[in-house]
C-alpha positions as CSV (number, residue, x, y, z in Angstrom):
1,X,131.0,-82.1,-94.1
2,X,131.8,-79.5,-91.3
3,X,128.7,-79.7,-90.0
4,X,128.7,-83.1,-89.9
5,X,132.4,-83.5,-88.1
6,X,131.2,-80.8,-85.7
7,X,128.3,-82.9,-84.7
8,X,130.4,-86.2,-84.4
9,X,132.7,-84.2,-81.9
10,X,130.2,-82.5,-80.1
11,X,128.7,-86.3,-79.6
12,X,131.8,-87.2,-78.3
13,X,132.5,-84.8,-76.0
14,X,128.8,-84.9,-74.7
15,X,129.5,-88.9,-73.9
16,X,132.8,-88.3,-72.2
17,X,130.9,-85.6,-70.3
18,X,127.8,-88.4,-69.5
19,X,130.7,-91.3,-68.3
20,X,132.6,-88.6,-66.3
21,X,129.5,-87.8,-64.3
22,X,128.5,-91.9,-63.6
23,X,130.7,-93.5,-61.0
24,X,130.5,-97.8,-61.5
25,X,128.7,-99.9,-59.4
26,X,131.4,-101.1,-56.4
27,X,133.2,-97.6,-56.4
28,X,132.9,-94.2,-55.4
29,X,134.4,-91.1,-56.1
30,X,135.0,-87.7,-54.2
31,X,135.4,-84.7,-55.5
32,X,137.0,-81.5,-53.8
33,X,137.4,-78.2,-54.5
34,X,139.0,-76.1,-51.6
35,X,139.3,-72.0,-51.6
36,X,141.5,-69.5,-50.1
37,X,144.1,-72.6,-49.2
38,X,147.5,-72.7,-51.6
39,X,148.5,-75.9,-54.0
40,X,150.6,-78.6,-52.8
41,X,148.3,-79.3,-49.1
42,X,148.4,-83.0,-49.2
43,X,145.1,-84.5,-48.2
44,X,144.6,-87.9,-47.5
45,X,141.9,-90.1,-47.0
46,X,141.4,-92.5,-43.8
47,X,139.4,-95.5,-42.4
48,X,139.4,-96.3,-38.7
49,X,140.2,-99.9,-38.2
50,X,140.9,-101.6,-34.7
51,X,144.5,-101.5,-35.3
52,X,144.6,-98.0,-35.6
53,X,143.9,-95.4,-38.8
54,X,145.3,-96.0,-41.9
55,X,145.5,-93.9,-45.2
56,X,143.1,-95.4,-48.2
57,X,144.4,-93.0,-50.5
58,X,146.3,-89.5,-51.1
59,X,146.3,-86.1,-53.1
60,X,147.9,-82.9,-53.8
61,X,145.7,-80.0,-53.9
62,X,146.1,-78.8,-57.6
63,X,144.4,-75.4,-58.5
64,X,142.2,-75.8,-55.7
65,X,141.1,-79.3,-57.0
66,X,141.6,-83.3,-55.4
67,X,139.9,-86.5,-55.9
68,X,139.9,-89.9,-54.3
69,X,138.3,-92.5,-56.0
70,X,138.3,-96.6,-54.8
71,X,136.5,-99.2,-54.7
72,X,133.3,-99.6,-52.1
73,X,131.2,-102.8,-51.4
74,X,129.3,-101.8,-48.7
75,X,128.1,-98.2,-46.7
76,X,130.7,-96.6,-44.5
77,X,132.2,-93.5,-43.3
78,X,135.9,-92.2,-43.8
79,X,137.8,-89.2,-43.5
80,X,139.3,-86.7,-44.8
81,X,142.7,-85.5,-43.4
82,X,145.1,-82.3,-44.4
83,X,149.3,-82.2,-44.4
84,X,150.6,-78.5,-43.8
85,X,150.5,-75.4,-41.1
86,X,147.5,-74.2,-40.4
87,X,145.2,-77.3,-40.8
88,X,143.8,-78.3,-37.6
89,X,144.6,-81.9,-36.0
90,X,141.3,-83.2,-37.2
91,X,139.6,-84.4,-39.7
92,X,136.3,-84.4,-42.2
93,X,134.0,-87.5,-41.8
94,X,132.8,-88.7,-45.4
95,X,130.6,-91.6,-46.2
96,X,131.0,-93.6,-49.6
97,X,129.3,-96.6,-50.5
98,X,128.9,-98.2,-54.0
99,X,128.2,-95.9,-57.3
100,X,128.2,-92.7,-55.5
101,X,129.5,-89.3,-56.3
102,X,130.5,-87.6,-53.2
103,X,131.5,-83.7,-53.8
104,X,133.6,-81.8,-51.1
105,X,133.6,-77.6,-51.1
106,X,135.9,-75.4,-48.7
107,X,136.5,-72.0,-48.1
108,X,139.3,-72.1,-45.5
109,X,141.9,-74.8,-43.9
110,X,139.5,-76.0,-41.6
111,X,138.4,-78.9,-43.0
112,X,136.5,-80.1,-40.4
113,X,133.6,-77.2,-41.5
114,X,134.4,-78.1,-45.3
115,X,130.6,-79.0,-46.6
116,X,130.1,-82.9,-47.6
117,X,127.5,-83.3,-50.2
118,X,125.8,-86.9,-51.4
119,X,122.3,-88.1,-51.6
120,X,123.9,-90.3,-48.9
121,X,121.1,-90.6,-45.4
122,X,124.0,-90.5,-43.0
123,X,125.7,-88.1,-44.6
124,X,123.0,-85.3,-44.6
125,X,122.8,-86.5,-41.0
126,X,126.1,-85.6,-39.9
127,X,125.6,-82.1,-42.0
128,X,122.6,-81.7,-39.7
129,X,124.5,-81.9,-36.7
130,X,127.8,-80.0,-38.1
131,X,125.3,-76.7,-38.8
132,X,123.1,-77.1,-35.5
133,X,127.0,-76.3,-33.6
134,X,128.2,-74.6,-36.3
135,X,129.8,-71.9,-34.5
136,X,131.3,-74.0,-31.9
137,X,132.9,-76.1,-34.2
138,X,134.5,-72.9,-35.9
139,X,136.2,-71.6,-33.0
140,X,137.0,-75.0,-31.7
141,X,138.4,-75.6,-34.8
142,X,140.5,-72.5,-34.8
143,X,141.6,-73.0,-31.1
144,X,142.8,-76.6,-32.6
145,X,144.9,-74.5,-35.1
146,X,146.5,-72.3,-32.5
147,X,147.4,-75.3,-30.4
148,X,149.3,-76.9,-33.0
149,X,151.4,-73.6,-34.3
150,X,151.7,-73.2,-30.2
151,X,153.5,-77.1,-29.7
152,X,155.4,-76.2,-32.5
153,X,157.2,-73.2,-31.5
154,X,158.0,-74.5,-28.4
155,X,159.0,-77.2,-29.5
156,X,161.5,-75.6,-31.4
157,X,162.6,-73.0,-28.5
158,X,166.4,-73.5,-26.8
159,X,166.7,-73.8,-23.0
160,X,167.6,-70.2,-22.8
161,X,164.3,-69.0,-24.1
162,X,163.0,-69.7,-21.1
163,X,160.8,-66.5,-20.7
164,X,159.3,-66.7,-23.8
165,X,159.2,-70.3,-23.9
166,X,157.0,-69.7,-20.6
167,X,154.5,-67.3,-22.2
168,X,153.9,-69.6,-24.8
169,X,153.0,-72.2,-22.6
170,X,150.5,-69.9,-20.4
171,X,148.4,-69.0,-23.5
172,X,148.4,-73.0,-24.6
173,X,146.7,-73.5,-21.2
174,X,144.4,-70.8,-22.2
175,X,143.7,-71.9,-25.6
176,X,143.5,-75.5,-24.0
177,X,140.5,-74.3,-21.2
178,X,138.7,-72.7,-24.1
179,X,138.7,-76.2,-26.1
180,X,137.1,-77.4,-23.0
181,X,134.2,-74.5,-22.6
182,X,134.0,-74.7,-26.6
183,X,133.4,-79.1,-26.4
184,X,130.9,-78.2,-23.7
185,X,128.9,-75.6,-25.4
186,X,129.3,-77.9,-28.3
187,X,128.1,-80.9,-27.0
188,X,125.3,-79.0,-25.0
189,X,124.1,-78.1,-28.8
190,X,124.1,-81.2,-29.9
191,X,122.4,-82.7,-27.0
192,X,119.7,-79.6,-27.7
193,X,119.3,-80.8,-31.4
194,X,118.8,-84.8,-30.4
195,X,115.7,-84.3,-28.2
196,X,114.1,-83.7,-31.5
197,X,115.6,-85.5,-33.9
198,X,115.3,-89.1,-35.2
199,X,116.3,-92.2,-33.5
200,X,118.9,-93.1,-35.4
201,X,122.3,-95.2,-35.7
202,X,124.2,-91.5,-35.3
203,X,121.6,-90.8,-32.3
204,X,122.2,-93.7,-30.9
205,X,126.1,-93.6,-31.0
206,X,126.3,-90.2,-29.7
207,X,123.7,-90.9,-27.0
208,X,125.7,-93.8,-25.8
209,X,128.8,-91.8,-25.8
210,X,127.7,-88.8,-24.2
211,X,126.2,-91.1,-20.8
212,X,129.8,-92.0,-21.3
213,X,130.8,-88.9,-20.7
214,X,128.1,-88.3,-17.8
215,X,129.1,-91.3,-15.7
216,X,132.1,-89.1,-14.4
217,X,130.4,-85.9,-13.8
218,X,128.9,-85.0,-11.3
219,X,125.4,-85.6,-11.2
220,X,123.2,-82.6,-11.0
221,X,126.0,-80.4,-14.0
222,X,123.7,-79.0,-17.2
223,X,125.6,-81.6,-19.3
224,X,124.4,-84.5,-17.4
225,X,120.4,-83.1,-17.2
226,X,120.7,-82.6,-20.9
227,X,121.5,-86.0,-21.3
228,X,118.9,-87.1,-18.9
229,X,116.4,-85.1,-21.3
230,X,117.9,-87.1,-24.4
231,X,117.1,-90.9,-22.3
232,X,113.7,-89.7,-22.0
233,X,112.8,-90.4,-25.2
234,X,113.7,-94.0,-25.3
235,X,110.6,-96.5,-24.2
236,X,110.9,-98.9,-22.1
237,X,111.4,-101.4,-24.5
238,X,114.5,-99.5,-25.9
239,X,115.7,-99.1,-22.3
240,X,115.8,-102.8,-21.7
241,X,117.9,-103.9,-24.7
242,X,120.9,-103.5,-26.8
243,X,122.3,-99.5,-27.3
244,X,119.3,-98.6,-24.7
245,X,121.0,-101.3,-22.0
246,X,124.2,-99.8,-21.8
247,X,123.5,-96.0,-22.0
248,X,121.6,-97.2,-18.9
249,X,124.3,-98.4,-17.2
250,X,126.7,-95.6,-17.9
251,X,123.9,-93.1,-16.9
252,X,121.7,-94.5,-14.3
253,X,124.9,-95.9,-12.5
254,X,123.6,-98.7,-10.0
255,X,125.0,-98.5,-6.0
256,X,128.8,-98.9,-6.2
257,X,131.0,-101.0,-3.7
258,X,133.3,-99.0,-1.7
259,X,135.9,-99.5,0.8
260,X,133.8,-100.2,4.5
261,X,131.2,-102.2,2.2
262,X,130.3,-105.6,2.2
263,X,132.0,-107.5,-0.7
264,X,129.8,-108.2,-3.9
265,X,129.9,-111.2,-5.3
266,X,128.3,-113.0,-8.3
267,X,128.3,-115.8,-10.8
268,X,132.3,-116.5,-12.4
269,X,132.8,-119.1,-14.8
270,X,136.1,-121.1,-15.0
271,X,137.6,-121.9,-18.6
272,X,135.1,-125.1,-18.6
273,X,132.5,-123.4,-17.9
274,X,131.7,-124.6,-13.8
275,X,130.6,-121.7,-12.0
276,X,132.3,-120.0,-8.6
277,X,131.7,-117.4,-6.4
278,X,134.1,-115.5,-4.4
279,X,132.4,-116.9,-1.2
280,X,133.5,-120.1,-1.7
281,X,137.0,-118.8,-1.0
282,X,137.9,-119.6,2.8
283,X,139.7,-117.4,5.2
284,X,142.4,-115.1,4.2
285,X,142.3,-111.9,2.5
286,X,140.8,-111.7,-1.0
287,X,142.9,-109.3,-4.0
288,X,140.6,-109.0,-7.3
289,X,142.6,-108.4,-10.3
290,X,140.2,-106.7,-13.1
291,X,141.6,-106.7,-16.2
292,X,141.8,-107.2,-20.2
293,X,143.8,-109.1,-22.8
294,X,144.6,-105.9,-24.8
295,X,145.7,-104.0,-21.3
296,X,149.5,-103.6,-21.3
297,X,149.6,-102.2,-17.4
298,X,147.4,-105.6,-16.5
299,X,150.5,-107.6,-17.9
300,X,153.0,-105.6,-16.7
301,X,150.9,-106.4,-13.3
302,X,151.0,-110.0,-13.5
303,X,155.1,-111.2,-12.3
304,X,154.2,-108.8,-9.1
305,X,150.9,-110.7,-8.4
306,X,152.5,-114.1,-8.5
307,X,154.7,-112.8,-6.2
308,X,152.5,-111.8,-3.6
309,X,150.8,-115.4,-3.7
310,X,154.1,-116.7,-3.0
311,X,155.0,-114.0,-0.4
312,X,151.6,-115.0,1.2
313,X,150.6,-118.1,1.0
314,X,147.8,-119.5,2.5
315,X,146.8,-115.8,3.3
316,X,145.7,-114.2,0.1
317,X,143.9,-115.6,-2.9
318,X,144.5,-113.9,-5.9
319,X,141.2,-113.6,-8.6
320,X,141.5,-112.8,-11.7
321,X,138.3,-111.6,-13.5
322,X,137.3,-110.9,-17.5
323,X,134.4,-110.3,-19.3
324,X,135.9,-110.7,-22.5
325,X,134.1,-113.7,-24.8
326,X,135.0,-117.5,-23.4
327,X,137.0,-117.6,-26.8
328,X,139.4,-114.3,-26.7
329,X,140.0,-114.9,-22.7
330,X,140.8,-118.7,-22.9
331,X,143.2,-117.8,-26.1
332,X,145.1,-115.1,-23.6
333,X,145.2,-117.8,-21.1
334,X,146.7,-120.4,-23.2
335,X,149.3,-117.9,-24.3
336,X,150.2,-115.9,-21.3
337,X,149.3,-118.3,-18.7
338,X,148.8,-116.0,-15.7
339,X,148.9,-117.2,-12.0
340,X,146.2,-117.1,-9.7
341,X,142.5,-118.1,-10.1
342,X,141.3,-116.7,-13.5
343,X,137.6,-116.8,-13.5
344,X,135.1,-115.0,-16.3
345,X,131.8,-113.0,-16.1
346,X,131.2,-112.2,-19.6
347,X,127.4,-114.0,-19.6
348,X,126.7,-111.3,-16.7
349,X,126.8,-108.5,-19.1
350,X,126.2,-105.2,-17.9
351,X,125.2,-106.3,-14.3
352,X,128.4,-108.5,-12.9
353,X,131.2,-107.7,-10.5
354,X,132.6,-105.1,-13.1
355,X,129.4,-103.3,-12.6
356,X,129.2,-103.6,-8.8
357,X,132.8,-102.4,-7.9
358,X,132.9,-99.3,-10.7
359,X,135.5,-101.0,-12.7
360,X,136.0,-98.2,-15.9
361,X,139.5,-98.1,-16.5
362,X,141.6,-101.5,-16.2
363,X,143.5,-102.4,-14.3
364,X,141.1,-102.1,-11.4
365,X,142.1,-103.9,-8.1
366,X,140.2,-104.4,-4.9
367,X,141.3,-105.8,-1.5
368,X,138.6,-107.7,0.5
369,X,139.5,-108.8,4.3
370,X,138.9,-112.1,6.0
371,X,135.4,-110.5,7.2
372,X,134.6,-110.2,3.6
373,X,134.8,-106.4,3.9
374,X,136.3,-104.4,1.0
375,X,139.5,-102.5,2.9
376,X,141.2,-101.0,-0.6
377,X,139.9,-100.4,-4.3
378,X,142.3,-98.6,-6.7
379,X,143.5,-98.1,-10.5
380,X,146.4,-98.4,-12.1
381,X,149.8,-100.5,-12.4
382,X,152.9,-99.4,-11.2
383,X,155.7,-101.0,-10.0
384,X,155.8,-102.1,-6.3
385,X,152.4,-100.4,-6.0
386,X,150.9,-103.7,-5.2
387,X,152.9,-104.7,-2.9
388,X,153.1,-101.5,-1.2
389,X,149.0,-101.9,-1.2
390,X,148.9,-105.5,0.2
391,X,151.7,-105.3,2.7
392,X,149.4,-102.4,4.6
393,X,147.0,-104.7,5.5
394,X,148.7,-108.5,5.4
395,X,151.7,-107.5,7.9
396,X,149.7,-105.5,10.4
């Protein structure tokens, strides 16, 4: 009868053990376990969305132990953040997808070098790029750390501290140079570890964002060969299309227009679609107002560039220019209705007026004379600025 009760139990326990270890279809489940940092950390877990970052879920670290588990249709990455000093301001990407166990080990605070483990593709992918700049990302992480407890206390400092408050603030810029030699050697790693490694979604991404990265370098710098050495692998084919187009454009940077240039010019679509060119415009000076729906400065832009076409009348035409999708930009217009002539290049791609006058950040404004000669190019909104920039050249 013992025997028999022993067995029922042990058949029990053994099936508990067999569910526990089976995560359902449409859910996953992480599991961490964390040394050598104290109970109570709060750890939360993320997901990126265009409106900003937003917590999924949240633990407390009990005897070294948390879990999220929640429900996952689809493949795609998260992350892992940490509440409490001496966490650094990152975080530990993590990708879920349906039915899959995802275990988490660490040995410190820095979470960002905690060890992801899944029969998950991408995520032994991003492990392979963790370990190949391991050591970067240690002391990278730690310099993180420092900068935090750094803010902190002098944040927390009286006026009178003044000294101290001023030796704190030296060694932040130190610790905040060595971030920057640290990102390098990090990247440079990475960069290293791509010329070899598979052409995939991860490559791609980080490819496209490190000819980002190059586009304001200068050209001949270690970071930017490296990068060079990386585009050499794609084929033409790649090169022409998609990911391979615009790494292209940030890295191979066509000819720019400058001021003493003649003015570019190229096909702009009104909101029914009729096309114009800045050539049709006749006499007087030409302002070009590149810009964004989502841009606050570009708004904050527009009452002072419906002033100037009033101040000058007849002497300056005003152009507006987007290459946001037809149904976006006409949905700003409708709502914010800005003066001027508003015209679109979003069919140009990579290769339109954006691209010809080195338009990165928005807003981007350039001034083009009566002899269709570019006189002024600048960034950035502030007040009167435009004014101040027209006024030079309209009032001479």
């Amino acid at each position: 009868m013992k025997i028999g009760l022993f067995a029922v139990v042990a058949a029990l326990a053994l099936g508990a053990c067999a569910s526990a270890r089976d995560v359902p279809e449409g859910e996953f489940r992480i599991e961490g376990r964390v040394r050598h940092v104290p109970d109570g950390a709060i750890l939360s877990l993320v997901v990126d969305k265009p409106t900003g970052y937003v917590v999924v879920q949240a633990d407390t670290l009990r005897r070294g132990k948390f879990v999220f588990q929640d429900t996952a249709t689809v493949l795609r990455q998260l992350m892992i953040t940490a509440e409490g000093e001496g966490f650094p301001n990152t975080w530990l990407p993590v990708w879920v997808d349906s039915g899959k166990r995802i275990r988490v080990n660490g040995q410190d605070k820095l979470l960002d070098l905690w060890r992801v483990e899944s029969n998950i593709a991408e995520q032994q992918e991003s492990n392979a790029y963790t370990a190949y700049a391991l050591e970067e990302r240690r002391k990278l992480s730690e310099c993180a750390v420092e900068q935090v407890a750094l803010l902190k206390q002098m944040g927390g400092m009286y006026a009178s501290d003044t000294k101290e408050k001023r030796q704190l603030a030296e060694r932040f810029d130190s610790v905040t140079h060595e971030v920057t030699v640290l990102t390098t050697a990090m990247a440079l790693k990475e960069l290293e570890y791509m010329q070899t490694a598979p052409k995939t979604p991860l490559w791609w991404e980080r490819l496209l964002m490190y000819a980002k990265i190059a586009r304001m370098m200068a050209r001949d710098t270690v970071f930017v060969n490296q990068v060079r050495a990386v585009y050499a692998r794609l084929t033409e084919e790649e090169r022409e299309a998609g990911d391979g187009a615009d790494i292209a454009y940030y890295l191979l940077p066509k000819k720019i227009v400058g001021v003493g240039d003649a003015m570019a010019d190229g096909d702009l679509y009104d909101r029914e679609g009729k096309v114009h060119h800045l050539s049709e415009l006749e006499g007087g000076y030409i302002l070009l107002d590149f810009y964004g729906s989502g841009c606050l400065p570009c708004r904050q832009a527009l009452p002072e560039l419906e002033e100037l076409m009033e101040m000058y009348k007849g002497k300056l035409h005003v152009v507006g220019i987007s290459r946001e999708s037809k149904e976006s930009w006409i949905e700003y217009l409708d709502k914010v209705k800005p003066a001027g002539l508003q015209w679109n290049e979003a069919d140009a791609g990579r290769e339109g007026l954006f691209r010809a006058y080195g338009v990165q950040p928005i807003p981007h404004y350039v001034l083009i004379s009566p002899e269709r000669k570019v006189v002024d190019s600048w960034v950035g909104y502030g007040e009167g600025r435009l004014k101040m920039k027209v006024r030079r050249w309209l009032e001479e």
